[in-house]
C-alpha positions in Angstrom: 28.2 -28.6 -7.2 30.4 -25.5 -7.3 29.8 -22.5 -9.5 32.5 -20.8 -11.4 31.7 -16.7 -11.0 33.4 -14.3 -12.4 34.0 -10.5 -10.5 34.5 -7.0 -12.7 37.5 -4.9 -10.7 37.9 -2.1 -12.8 39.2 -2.8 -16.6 40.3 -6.6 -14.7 38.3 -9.8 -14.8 38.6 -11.9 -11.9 37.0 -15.9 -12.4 36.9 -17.4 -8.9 35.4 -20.6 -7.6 32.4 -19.6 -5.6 32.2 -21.4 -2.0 29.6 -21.1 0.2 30.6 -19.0 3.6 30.2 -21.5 5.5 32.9 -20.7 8.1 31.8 -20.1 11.5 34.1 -18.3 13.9 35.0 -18.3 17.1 36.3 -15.0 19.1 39.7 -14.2 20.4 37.7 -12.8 23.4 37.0 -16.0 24.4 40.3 -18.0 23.8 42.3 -14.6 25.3 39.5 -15.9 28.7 40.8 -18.7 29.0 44.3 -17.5 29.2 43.9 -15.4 32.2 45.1 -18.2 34.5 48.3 -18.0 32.4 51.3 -16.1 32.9 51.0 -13.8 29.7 49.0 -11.5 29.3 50.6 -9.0 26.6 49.5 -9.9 22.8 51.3 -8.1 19.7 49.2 -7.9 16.6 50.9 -6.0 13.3 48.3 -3.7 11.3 49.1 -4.2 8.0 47.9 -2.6 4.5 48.3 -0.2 1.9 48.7 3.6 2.2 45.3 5.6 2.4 43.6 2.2 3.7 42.3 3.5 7.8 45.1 1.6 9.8 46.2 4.8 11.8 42.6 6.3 12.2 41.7 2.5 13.5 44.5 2.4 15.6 44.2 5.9 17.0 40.2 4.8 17.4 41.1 1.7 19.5 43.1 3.7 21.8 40.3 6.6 21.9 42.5 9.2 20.6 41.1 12.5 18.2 40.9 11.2 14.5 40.7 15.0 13.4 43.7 15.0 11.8 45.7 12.1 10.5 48.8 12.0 8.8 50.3 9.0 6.7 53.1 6.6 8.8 56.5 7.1 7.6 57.6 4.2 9.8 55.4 2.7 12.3 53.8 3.5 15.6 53.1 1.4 18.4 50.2 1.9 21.1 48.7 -0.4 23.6 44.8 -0.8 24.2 44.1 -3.0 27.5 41.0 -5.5 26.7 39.7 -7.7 28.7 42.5 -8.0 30.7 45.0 -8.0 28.4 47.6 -5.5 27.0 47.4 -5.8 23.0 50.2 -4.3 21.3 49.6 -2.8 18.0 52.2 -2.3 15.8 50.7 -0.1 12.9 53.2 -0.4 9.9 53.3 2.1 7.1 51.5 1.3 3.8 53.4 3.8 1.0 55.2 1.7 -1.4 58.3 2.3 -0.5 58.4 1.3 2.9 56.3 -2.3 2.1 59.3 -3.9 1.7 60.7 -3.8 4.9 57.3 -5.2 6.0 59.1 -8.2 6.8 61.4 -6.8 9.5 58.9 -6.7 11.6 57.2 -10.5 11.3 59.6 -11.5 13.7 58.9 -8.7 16.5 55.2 -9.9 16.6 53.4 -12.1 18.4 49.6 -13.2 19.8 49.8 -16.4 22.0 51.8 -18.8 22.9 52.9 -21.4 20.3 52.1 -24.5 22.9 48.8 -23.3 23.9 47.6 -23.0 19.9 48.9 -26.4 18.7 46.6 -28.5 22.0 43.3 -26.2 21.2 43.7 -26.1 17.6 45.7 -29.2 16.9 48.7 -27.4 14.5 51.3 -25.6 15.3 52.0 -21.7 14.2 54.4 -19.0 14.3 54.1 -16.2 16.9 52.2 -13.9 15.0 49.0 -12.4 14.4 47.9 -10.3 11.5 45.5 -7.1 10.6 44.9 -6.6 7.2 43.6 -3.1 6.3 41.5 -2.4 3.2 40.0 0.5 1.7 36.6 -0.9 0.1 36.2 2.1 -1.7 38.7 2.5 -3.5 38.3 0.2 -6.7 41.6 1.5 -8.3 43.8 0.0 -5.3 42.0 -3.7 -5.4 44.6 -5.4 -7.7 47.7 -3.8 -5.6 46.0 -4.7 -2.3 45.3 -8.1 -3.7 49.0 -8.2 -4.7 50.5 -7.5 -1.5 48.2 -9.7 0.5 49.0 -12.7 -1.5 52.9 -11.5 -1.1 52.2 -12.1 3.0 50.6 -14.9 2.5 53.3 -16.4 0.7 56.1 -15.3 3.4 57.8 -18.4 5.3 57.1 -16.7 8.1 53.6 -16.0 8.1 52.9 -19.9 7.5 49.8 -20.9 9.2 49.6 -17.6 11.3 46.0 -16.1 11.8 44.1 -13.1 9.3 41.6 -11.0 10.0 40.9 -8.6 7.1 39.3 -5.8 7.7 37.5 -4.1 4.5 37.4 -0.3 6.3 35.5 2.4 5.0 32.4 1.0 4.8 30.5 4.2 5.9 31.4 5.5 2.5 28.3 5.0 0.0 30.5 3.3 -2.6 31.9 1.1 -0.6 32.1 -2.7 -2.1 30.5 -5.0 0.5 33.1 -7.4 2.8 31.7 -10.7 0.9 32.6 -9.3 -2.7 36.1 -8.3 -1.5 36.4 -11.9 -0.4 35.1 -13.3 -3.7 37.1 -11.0 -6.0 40.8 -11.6 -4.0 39.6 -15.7 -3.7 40.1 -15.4 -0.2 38.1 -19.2 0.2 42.0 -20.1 -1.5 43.3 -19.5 1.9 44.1 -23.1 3.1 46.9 -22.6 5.7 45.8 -20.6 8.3 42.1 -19.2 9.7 41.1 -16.3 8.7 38.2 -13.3 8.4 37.0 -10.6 6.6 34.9 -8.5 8.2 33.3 -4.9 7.5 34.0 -1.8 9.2 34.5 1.7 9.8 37.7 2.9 11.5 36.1 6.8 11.4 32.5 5.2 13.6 34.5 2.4 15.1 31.8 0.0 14.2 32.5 -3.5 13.2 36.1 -2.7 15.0 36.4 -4.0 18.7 33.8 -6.6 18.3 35.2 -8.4 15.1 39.0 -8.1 16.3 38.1 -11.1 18.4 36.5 -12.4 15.7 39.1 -14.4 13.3 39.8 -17.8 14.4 37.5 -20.6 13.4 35.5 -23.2 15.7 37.1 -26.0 16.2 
C-alpha cells in the first residue's frame, strides 16, 4: 500500500506519493561498449540548471581544468572529455534567468545515440538528446524555482521520452539535503516518459561525477 508523505521546502508544503526506489540502473558505460563496433562515436549531452547550481565547475572538473576561479555562463561553453573511447560533447548552458528561455534553442543541437539503436535495446523510440540536470542541494531558497524549470523541460515536445540524470551537486556542503529527499520533494517517481536518475555529487571533489554520468538509464 502506498503512503502519502508530505516534505517542508521552506514556507511550502509539498504532499507526494511515496514510492519505493526500486529502480535499478544500468550504465551508459556499458551501452556506449557496445557501440564501439559502430560508426559513431561522438555523443552531445546539454548541462542544464539554474545559475549558482555547479554546471561550469563540473564541466571544467570533467575536462580536468583549475576550478580556482569560476565565473557565471553568459551564453554557453562547449568542451569535449574522451571516455571510454568516445568523444562526449558537453554543452554547458547558462542558468541566470534571463537566458533560460532560449534553453530551447539548443534541444535540437544535442544528441547521445542513435535513435535506431535505442528503440531495438530499449523497445521505444526517442529524440536525440540527452540531458544533465544540475542542482544545488544546498540551497533550500532555489528548490521551488529549480522544481519549476525542471518540470518546464520535462514538459517540452522535444524532450519527450529523452533520458535525465539529475545531479543534486554540492553535497560536500554540511547542509546539503540528501539526493533521495530532493527526489521525494520535486515527485520525481511522477516521471513516466523517459528513464531517469538522481544521483549525489560534488562538482568541487568530482565524486559521484564520472561514475554516475553512466549511470541513468534503467535495466531492461
Amino acid at each position: 500500500m502506498l503512503r502519502t508523505k508530505t516534505t517542508r521546502y521552506g514556507k511550502q508544503k509539498v504532499s507526494f506519493i511515496k514510492y519505493p526506489f526500486k529502480y535499478q540502473f544500468k550504465g551508459i558505460l556499458a551501452l556506449l561498449k557496445r557501440l564501439k563496433a559502430t560508426s559513431g562515436r561522438d555523443v552531445r549531452i546539454l548541462l542544464l540548471g539554474l545559475d549558482n547550481a555547479g554546471k561550469t565547475t563540473l564541466l571544467k572538473g570533467l575536462v580536468s581544468e583549475d576550478i580556482t576561479h569560476v565565473t557565471p555562463t553568459q551564453g554557453f561553453n562547449i568542451k569535449s572529455v574522451v571516455s571510454d573511447g568516445f568523444k562526449l560533447n558537453v554543452w554547458d548552458i547558462g542558468g541566470q534567468r534571463k537566458i533560460r528561455p532560449y534553453w530551447k534553442n539548443y534541444f535540437e543541437n544535442a544528441d547521445i545515440l542513435a535513435r535506431k539503436l535505442f528503440k531495438q535495446m530499449f523497445r521505444f523510440e526517442i529524440t536525440k538528446l540527452f540531458q544533465i540536470y544540475v542542482i544545488d542541494s544546498s540551497d533550500r531558497r532555489r528548490f521551488d524555482e529549480t522544481g519549476v524549470e525542471l518540470m518546464e523541460l520535462l514538459e517540452e515536445e522535444k524532450l519527450t521520452n529523452v533520458p535525465l540524470l539529475i545531479f543534486a551537486n554540492k553535497q560536500d556542503l554540511v547542509n546539503a539535503v540528501p539526493a533521495s529527499s530532493l527526489a521525494e520533494g520535486l515527485q520525481l517517481h511522477t516521471i513516466r516518459d523517459r528513464p531517469w536518475q538522481i544521483q549525489p555529487c560534488s562538482a568541487i571533489s568530482m565524486e559521484g561525477v564520472k561514475v554516475n554520468l553512466y549511470q541513468c538509464l534503467p535495466s531492461t
